[in-house]
DOGU-447235 format. One line per 3 residues: number of its first residue (from 1); their letters; for each residue x, y, z of C-alpha. Coordinates in Angstrom, 2 decimals. Example, Ala and Ser with C-alpha at 12.3 -4.5 7.8 and 13.67 -1.06 7.14 Angstrom:
// DOGU-447235
1 = AS = 12.30/-4.50/7.80 | 13.67/-1.06/7.14
// end
This chain:
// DOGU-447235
1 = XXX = 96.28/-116.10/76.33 | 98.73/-114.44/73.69 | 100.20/-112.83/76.46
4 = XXX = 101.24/-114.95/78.67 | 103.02/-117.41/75.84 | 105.51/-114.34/74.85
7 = XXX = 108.21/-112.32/76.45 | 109.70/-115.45/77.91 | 113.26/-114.14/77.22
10 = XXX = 114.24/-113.13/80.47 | 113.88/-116.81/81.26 | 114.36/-118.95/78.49
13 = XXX = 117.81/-119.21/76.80 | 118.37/-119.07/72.73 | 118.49/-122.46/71.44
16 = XXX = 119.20/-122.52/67.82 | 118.12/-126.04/66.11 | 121.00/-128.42/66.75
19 = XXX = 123.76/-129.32/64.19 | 125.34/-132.59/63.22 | 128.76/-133.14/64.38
22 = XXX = 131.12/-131.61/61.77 | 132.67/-135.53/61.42 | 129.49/-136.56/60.42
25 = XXX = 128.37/-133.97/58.35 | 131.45/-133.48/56.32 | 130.26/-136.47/54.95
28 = XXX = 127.55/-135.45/52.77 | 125.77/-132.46/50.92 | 122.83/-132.38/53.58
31 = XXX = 122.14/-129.28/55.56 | 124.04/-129.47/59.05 | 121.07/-128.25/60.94
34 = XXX = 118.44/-131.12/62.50 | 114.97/-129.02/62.39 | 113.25/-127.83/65.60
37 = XXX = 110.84/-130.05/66.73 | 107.19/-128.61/67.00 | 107.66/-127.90/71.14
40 = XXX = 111.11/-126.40/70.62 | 110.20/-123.93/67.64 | 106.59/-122.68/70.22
43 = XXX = 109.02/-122.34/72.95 | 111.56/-120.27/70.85 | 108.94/-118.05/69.31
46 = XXX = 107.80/-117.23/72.75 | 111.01/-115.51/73.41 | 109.71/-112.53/71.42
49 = XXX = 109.45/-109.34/73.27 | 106.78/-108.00/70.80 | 108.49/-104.72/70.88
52 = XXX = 106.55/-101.65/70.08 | 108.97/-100.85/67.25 | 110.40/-104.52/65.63
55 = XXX = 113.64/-103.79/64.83 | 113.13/-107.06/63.08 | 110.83/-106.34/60.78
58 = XXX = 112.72/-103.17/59.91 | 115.67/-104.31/58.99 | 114.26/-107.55/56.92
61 = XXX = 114.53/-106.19/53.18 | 111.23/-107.61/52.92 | 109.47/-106.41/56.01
64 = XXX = 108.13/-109.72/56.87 | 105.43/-109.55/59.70 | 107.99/-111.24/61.65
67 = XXX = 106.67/-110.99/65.78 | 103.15/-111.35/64.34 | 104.48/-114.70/63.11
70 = XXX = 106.31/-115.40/66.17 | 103.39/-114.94/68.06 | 101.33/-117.08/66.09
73 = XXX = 103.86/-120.00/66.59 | 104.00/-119.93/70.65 | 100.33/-120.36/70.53
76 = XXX = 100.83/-123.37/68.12 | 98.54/-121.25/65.19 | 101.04/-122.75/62.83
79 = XXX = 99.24/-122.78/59.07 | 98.21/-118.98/59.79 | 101.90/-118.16/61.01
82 = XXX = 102.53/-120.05/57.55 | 100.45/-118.08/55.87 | 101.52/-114.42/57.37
85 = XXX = 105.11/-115.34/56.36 | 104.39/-116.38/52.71 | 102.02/-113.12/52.79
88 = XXX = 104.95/-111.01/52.13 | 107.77/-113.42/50.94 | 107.42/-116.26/47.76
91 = XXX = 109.87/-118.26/49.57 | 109.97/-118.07/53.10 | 111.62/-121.31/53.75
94 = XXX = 114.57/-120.56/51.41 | 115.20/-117.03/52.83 | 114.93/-118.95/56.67
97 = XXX = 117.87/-120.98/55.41 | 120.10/-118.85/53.52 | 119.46/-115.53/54.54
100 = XXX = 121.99/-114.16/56.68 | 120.31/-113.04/59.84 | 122.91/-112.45/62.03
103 = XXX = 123.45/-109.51/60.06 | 119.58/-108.62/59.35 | 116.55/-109.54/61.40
106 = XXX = 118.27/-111.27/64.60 | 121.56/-108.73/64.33 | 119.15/-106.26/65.22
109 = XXX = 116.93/-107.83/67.89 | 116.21/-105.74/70.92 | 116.93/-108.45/73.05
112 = XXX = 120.33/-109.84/71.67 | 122.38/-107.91/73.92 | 122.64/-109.96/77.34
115 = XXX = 120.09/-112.64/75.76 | 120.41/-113.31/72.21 | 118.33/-112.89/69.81
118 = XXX = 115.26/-114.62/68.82 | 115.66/-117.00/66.10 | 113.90/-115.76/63.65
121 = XXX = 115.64/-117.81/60.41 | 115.21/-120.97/62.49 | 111.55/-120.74/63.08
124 = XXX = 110.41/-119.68/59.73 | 111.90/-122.39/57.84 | 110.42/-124.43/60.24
127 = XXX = 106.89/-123.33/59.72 | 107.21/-123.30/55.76 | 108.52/-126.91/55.89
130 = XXX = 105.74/-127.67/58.14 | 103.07/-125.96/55.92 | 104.67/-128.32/53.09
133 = XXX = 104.50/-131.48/54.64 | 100.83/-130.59/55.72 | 99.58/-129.46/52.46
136 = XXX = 99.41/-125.64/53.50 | 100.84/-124.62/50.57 | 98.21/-124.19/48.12
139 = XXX = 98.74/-124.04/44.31 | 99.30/-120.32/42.93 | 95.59/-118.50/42.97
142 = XXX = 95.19/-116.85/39.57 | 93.14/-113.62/40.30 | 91.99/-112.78/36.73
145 = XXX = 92.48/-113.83/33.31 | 95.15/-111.66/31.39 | 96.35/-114.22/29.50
148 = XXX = 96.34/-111.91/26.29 | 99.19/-110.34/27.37 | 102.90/-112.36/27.91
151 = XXX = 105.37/-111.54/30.18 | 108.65/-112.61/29.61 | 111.10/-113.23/32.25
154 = XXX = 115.15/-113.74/31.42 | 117.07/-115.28/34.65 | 115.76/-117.95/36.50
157 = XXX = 116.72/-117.01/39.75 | 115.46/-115.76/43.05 | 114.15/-112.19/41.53
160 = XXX = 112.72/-113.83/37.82 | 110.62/-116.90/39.97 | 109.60/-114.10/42.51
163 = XXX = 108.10/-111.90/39.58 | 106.99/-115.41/37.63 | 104.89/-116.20/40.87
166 = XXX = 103.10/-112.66/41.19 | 102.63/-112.02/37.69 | 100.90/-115.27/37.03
169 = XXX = 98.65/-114.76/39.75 | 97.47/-111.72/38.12 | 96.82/-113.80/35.28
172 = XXX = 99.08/-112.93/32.47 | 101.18/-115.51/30.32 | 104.53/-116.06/31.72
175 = XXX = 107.93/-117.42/30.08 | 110.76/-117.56/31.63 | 114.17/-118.08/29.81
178 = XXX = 117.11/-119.20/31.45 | 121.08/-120.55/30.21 | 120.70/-123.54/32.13
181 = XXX = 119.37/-127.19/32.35 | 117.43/-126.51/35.80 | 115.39/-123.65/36.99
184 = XXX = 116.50/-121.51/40.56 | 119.76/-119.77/39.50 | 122.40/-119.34/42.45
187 = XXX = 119.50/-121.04/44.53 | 120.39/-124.14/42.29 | 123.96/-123.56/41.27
190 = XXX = 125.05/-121.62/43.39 | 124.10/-122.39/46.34 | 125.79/-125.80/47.91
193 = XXX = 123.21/-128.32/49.23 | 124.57/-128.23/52.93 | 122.89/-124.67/53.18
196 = XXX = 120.06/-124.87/51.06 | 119.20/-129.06/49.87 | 117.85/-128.85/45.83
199 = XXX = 114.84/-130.30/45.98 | 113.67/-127.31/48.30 | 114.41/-124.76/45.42
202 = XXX = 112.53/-127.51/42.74 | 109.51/-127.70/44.44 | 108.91/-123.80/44.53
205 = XXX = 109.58/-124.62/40.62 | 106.95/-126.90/40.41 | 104.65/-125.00/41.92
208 = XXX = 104.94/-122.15/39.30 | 105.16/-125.49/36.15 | 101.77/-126.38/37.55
211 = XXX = 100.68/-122.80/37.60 | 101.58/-122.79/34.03 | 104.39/-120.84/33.95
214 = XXX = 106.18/-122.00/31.37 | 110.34/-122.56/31.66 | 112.81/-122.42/28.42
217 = XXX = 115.65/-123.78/29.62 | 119.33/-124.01/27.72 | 118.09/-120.68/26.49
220 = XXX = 120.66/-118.10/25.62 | 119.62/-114.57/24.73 | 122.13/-113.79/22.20
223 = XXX = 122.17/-117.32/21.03 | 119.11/-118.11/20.61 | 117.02/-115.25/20.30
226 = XXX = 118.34/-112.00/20.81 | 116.49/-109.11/22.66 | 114.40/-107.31/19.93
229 = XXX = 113.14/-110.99/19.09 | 111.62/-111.72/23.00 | 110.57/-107.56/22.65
232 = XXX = 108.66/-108.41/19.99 | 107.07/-111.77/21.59 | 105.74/-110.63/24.70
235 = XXX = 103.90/-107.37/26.03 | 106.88/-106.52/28.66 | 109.79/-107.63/29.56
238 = XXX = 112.11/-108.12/32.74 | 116.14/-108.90/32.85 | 116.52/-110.43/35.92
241 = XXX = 119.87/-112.28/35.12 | 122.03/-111.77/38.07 | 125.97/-111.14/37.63
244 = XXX = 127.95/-114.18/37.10 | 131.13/-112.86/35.55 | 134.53/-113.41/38.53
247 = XXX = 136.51/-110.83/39.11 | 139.89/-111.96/38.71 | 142.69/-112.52/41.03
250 = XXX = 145.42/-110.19/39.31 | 148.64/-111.92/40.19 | 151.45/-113.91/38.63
253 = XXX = 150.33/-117.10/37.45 | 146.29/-116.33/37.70 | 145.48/-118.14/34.66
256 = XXX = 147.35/-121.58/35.39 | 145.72/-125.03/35.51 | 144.39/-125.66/38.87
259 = XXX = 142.63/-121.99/39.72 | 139.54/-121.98/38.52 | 136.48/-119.13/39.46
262 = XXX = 134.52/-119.76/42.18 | 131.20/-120.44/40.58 | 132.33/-122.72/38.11
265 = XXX = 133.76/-125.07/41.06 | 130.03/-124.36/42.95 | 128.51/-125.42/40.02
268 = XXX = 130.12/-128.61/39.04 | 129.95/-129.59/42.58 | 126.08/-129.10/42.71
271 = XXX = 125.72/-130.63/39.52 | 127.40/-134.07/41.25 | 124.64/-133.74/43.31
274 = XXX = 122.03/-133.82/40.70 | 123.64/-137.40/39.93 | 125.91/-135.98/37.23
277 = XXX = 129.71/-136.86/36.96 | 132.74/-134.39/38.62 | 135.24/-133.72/36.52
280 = XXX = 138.86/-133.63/37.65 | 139.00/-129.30/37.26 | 136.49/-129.44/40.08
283 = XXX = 137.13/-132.42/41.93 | 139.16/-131.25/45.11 | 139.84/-135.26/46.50
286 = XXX = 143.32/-135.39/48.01 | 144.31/-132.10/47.15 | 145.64/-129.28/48.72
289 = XXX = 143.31/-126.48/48.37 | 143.51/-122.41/48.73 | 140.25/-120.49/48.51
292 = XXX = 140.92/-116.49/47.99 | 138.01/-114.27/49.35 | 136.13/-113.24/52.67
295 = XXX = 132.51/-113.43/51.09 | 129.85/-116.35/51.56 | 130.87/-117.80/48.28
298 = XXX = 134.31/-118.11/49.96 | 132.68/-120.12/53.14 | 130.34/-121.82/50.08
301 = XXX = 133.49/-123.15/48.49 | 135.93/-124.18/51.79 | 132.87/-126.38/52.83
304 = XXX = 132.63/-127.68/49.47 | 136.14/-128.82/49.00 | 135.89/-130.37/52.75
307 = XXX = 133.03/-132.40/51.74 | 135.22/-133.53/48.54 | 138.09/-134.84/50.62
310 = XXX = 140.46/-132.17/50.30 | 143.93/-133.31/51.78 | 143.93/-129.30/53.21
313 = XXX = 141.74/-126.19/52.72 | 142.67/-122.97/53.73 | 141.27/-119.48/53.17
316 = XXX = 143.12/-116.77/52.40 | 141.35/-113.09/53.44 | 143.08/-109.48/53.25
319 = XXX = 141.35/-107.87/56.40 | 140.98/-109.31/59.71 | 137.97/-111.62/60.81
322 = XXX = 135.97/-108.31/62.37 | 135.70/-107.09/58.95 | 135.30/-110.32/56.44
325 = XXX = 132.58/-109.73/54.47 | 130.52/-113.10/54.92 | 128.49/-114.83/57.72
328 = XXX = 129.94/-115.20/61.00 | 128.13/-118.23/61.53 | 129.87/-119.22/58.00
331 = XXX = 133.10/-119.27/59.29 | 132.45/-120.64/62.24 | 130.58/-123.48/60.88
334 = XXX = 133.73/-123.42/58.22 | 136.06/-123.85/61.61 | 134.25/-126.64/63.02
337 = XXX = 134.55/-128.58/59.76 | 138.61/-128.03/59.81 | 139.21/-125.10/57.09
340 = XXX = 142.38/-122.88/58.22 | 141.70/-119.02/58.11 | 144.38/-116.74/57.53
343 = XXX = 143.50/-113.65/58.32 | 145.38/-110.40/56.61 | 146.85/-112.12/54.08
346 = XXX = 146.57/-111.25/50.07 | 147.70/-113.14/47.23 | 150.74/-112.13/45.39
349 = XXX = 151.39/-114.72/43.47 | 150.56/-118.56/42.43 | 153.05/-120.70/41.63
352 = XXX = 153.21/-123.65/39.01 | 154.76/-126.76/38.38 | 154.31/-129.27/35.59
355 = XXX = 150.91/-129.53/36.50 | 149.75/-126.38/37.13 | 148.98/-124.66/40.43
358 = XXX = 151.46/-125.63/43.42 | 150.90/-122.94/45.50 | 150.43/-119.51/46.97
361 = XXX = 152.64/-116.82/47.86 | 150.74/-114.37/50.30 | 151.77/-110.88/51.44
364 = XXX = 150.95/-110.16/55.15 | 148.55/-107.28/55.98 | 147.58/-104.93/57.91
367 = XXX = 144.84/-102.49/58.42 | 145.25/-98.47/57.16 | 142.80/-95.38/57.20
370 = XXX = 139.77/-95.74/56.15 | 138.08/-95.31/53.06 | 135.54/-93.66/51.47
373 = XXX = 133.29/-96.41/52.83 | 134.45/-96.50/56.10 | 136.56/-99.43/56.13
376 = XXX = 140.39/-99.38/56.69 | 142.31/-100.00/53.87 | 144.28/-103.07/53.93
379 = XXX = 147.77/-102.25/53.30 | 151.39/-104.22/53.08 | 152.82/-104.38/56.52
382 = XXX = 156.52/-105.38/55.60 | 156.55/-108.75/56.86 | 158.26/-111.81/55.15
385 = XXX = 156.11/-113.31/52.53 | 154.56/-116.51/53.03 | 154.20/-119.65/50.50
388 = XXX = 151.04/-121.98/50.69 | 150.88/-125.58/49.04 | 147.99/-125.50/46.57
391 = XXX = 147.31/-127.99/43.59 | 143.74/-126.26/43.50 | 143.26/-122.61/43.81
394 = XXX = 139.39/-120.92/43.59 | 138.72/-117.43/43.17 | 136.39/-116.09/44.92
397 = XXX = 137.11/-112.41/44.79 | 132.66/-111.44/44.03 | 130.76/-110.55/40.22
400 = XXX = 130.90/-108.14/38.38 | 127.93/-108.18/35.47 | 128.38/-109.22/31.90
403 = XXX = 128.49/-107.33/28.73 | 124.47/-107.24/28.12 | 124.13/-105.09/25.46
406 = XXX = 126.64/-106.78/23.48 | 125.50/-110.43/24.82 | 121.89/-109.53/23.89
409 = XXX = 122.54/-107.64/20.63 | 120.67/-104.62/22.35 | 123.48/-101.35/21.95
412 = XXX = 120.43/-99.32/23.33 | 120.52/-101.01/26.53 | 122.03/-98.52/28.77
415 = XXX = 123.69/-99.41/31.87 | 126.02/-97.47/34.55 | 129.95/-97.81/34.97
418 = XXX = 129.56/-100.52/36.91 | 128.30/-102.24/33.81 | 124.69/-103.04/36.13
421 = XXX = 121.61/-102.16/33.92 | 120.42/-98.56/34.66 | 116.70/-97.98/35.18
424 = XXX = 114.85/-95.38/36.63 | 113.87/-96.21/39.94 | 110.02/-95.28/39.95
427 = XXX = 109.16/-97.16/36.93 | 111.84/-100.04/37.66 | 112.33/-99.96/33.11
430 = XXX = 115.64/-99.78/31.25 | 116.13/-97.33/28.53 | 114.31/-99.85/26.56
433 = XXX = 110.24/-98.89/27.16 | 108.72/-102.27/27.70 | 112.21/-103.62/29.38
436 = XXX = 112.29/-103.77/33.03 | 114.98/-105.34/35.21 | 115.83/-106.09/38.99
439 = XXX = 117.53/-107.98/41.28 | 122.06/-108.20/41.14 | 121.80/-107.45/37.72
442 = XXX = 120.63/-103.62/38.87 | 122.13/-103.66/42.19 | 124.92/-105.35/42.31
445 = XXX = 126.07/-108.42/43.58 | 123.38/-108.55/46.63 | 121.84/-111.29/49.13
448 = XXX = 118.99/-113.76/47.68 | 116.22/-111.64/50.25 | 116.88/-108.36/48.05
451 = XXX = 116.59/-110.34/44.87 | 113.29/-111.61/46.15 | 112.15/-107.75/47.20
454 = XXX = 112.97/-106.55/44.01 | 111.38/-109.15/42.15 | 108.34/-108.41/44.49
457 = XXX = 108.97/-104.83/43.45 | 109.31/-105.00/39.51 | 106.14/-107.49/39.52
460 = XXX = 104.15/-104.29/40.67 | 105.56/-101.88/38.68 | 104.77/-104.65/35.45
463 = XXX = 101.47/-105.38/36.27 | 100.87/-101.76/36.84 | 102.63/-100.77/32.96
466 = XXX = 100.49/-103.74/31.56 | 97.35/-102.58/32.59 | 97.74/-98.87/30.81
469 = XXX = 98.58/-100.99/27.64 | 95.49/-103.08/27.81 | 93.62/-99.61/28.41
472 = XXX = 95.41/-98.00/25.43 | 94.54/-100.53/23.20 | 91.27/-100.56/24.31
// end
């Protein structure tokens, strides 16, 4: 029966879950994607060739048993295909919506060329959402009682709740300490709600509240308690804080009113949609707006400012589109919602008038030798500069970490010249014994599906550091 209900590629065409018209959804924060109905997501999942070797799964940084899920879903087995998916990932349905397949799972289907791909993103936020609204998701099962040992957890995000969720199921106390008002991170923050809607990132933070995990939000480590205090509070300890510090945009007239970083602007905008006010820094109504960068949080902050009523929004990139860092179906999502790419173009400079930002003088580009990481160089190509009107300039040039040994009073707390934490890679710990960290804040400023790997990763290599403590003090 399995058989017959797969390898329908040959003649059954890729349907991806429809989208709103971009005049409609440029109206609101919602996501832009209607979901599959139940037929639709069987008839997709039977696409899969069930390849001998699943590219898929290969090249998912979690290895999620991805054609054994498929297959599950074309024979309508959808709470076990639930329950394969969440076997290996702590949030499936977030990764189905904001992981960038393209690039990942479906950009290396064997049947993309001449058929395109299967769509793998599509159907497994479909069957996590469906396990939700049918109850499938169970509270966390706590495996043993360890609860004389803590566990405390700094950072919020997508590697911290990944670790929060696996180390309470062992059984040990869990805090986790975080600088802001809401649990999730980027996945809160960050994140805008047209790609990934909020209460889908608080209801994974429920789940862990009712676990008893417990949250300490506004908490700054530094501030409020500095390293050697938490060290001395809990058995072990992971920095899973992410990098949140902009690089800057190092050009005439940088620092004016009206250019603001990148995550700042995501933020405020995400906390509108929490119900709080938008103040004017942030607030991109009627104005003419100039987003620098190629990366998601680029295509995260056009679509933004659309959705504000920006008079204009243009993005301003220094290779071509073949090589721009972020989604593909990011821009082109970006295009049908009216932003204006220009392609090979850096910033020189940003003008100013009384009230700050007025626009942006851009240096055409073109493409040199290659690097020492293969890609060509963008280089000056001698053409006439050109000036762009904008009262509201983001930057959104990546992160770089912060200073954490000075922010958390902790000199000892070695990191590499990339100011990332250093660890050793076995044991996942700092220099600090005890002190273990993961996610962008070791690797670099990464996609949400690594942070969720390595927070898989550090959870083990915790659990498995705990246990020779509880032996040695035996």
């Amino acid at each position: 029966m399995a058989e017959t209900r797969m390898l329908k590629f040959v003649d059954r065409p890729q349907a991806q879950p429809p989208k709103r018209p971009a005049e409609a959804r440029t109206d609101d924060f919602l996501e832009i994607a209607r979901p599959y109905l139940i037929a639709k997501a069987e008839e997709q999942a039977g696409r899969c060739s069930q390849c001998g070797v699943p590219f898929c799964q290969v090249h998912c940084p979690l290895h999620n048993n991805i054609p054994d899920w498929l297959r599950l879903t074309a024979e309508g087995r959808l709470e076990e295909a639930y329950e394969l998916s969440a076997a290996t990932s702590t949030m499936p349905e977030i990764c189905g919506r904001i992981c960038p397949q393209d690039r990942l799972c479906e950009g290396n289907c064997v049947i993309e060329p001449g058929f395109g791909s299967v769509t793998i993103g599509a159907v497994e936020k479909f069957i996590t959402d469906t396990a939700w609204e049918n109850g499938w998701v169970k509270p966390i099962r706590i495996t043993a009682d360890r609860s004389g040992q803590s566990v405390g957890i700094i950072g919020a995000g997508p590697a911290g709740l990944t670790a929060a969720e696996l180390l309470r199921a062992k059984g040990y106390a869990v805090h986790v300490y975080d600088r802001h008002d809401r649990a999730g991170g980027l996945l809160t923050y960050g994140i805008p709600g047209f790609k990934l809607e909020k209460p889908v990132v608080m209801r994974r933070v429920d789940r862990l509240r009712d676990a008893g995990v417990v949250f300490h939000q506004d908490f700054e480590v530094g501030r409020d308690a500095s390293l050697a205090d938490l060290r001395a509070r809990h058995d072990a300890l992971l920095v899973a804080t992410g990098v949140y510090k902009a690089r800057e945009v190092e050009v005439p007239g940088a620092d004016a009113p009206g250019v603001v970083a990148a995550l700042d602007y995501l933020t405020a905008s995400n906390r509108q949609n929490f119900g709080e006010a938008l103040l004017a820094p942030h607030d991109a109504a009627g104005r003419h707006v100039v987003v620098i960068g190629g990366g998601d949080t680029a295509m995260d902050c056009v679509r933004t400012a659309v959705r504000q009523g920006a008079a204009s929004v243009k993005c301003l990139y220094r290779r071509d589109r073949a090589n721009m860092p972020g989604s593909a179906r990011e821009v082109a999502n970006a295009e049908e919602e009216g932003v204006e790419f220009l392609w090979l173009a850096a910033p020189a400079a940003i003008t100013t008038g009384a009230a700050g930002a007025s626009g942006v003088v851009a240096t055409r580009m073109r493409l040199g030798q290659a690097g020492a990481d293969g890609r060509r160089a963008p280089e000056p190509d001698g053409a006439a500069d050109l000036t762009l009107a904008a009262d509201l300039v983001i930057k959104a040039l990546g992160f770089d970490p912060e200073d954490l040994p000075g922010l958390f009073g902790a000199p000892d707390l070695a990191v590499t010249r990339w100011g990332t934490l250093r660890i050793d890679h076995k044991s996942m710990q700092t220099s600090l014994p005890g002190v273990f960290a993961a996610g962008d804040i070791v690797r670099g400023a990464s996609l949400v599906v690594w942070a969720v790997r390595d927070g898989r990763d550090v959870a083990a290599r915790m659990h498995e550091y705990l246990r020779a403590a509880a032996r040695i003090a035996a």
